[in-house]
N, C-alpha and C positions, 0 to 999 in steps of 0.2 A: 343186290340190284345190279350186280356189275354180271353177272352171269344170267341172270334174265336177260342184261340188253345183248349179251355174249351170242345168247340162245335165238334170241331175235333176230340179231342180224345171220346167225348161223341159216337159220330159216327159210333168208332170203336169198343165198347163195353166197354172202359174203364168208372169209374168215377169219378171225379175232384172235391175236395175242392179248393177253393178260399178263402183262409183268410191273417191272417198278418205272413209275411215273417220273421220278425227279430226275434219273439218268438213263433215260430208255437208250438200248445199244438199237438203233434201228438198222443196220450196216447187218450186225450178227443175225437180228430178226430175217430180213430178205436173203439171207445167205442159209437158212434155215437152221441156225444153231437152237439147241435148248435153251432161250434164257427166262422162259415164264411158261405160261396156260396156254395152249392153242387147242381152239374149238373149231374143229374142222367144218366148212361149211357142206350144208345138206346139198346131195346130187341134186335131187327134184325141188329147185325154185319156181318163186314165181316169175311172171314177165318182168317186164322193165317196168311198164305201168303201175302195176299192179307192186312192185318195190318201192316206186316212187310215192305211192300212195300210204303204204304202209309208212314210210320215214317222213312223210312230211308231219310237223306237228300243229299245223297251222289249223286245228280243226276252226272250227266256225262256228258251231251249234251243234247240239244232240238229237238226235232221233229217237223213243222212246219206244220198243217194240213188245210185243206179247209171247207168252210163250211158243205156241204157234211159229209162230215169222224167227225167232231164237232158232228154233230146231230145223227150220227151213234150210236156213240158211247155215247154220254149222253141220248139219250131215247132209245135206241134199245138195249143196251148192247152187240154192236159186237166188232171183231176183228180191228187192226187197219190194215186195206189193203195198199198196193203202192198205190194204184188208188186215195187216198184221203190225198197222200202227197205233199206237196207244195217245203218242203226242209228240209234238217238239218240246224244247229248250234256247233260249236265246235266239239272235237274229240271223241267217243267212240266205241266199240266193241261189238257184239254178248255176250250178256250173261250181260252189262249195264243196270243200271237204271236210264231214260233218263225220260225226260220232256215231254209232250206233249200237244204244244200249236197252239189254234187257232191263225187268221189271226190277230185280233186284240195282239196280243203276251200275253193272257189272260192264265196260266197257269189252263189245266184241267184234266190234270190228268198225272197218272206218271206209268212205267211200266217196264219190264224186255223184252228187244230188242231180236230179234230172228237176226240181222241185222246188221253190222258195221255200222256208218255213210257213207263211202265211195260204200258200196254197194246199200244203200240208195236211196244213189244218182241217181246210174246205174240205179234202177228202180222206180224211185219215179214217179207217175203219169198214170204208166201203169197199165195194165190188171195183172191180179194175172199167166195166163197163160206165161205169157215172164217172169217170175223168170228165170225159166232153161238156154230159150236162153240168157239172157242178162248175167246172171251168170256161166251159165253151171252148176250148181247144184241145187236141189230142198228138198234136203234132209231137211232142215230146217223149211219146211211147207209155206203157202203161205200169212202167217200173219207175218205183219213185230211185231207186238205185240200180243199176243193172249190173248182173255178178260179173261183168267185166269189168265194171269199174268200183272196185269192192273188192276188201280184202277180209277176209274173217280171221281173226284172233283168237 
């Protein structure tokens, strides 16, 4: 576990020593001496946003996606659409930082909802075109997450 979160934060531009916890020489650590594991952080980070989003763990609820909207969004880097919602989990609001996970409840990534769960709902599986009708409003654009405000896992 401690080299996954190693990996993770590597990821996002940060980088991680690994040494001993009861007497960490931190003086030695910033003076770049040998005293544990350093996991160099990766050149190509994300934004600031989009790291802040990754670390926060405050998720809110789950979004439930189909294979489709999965492969979307891990090789394509789109939007997350209604059309490739299967369902929610638990309660949040427009402006949350929710979960989003494929059919196997595999968590892959996480994001800032443009969506309540309960409007979610109203349009989950449809065309981007029926936001309005099923809503009455479109102000909110027709990405229930937009890959800017999204980070895939």
């Amino acid at each position: 576990s401690k080299l996954t979160a190693a990996r993770r934060s590597a990821q996002m531009g940060t980088g991680v020593v690994i040494c001993d916890g009861y007497q960490p020489n931190l003086a030695a650590i910033l003076e770049g001496e040998d005293v544990g594991t350093f996991i160099r952080p990766e050149k190509k980070y994300e934004k600031k946003r989009k790291r802040w989003i990754f670390f926060n763990h405050k998720i809110k609820g789950r979004i439930i996606i189909d294979a489709g909207a999965a492969n979307a969004l891990l090789t394509q880097s789109r939007s997350l659409l209604p059309g490739g919602v299967l369902g929610t989990e638990g309660y949040f609001e427009k402006g949350h930082i929710v979960g989003i996970y494929n059919e196997d409840e595999e968590l892959i990534g996480k994001g800032i909802t443009n969506y309540g769960n309960l409007e979610i709902e109203q349009i989950k599986g449809q065309h981007t075109d029926l936001i309005k009708t099923e809503l009455g409003c479109s102000s909110r654009g027709s990405e229930i997450i937009h890959r800017d405000n999204m980070i895939v896992i």
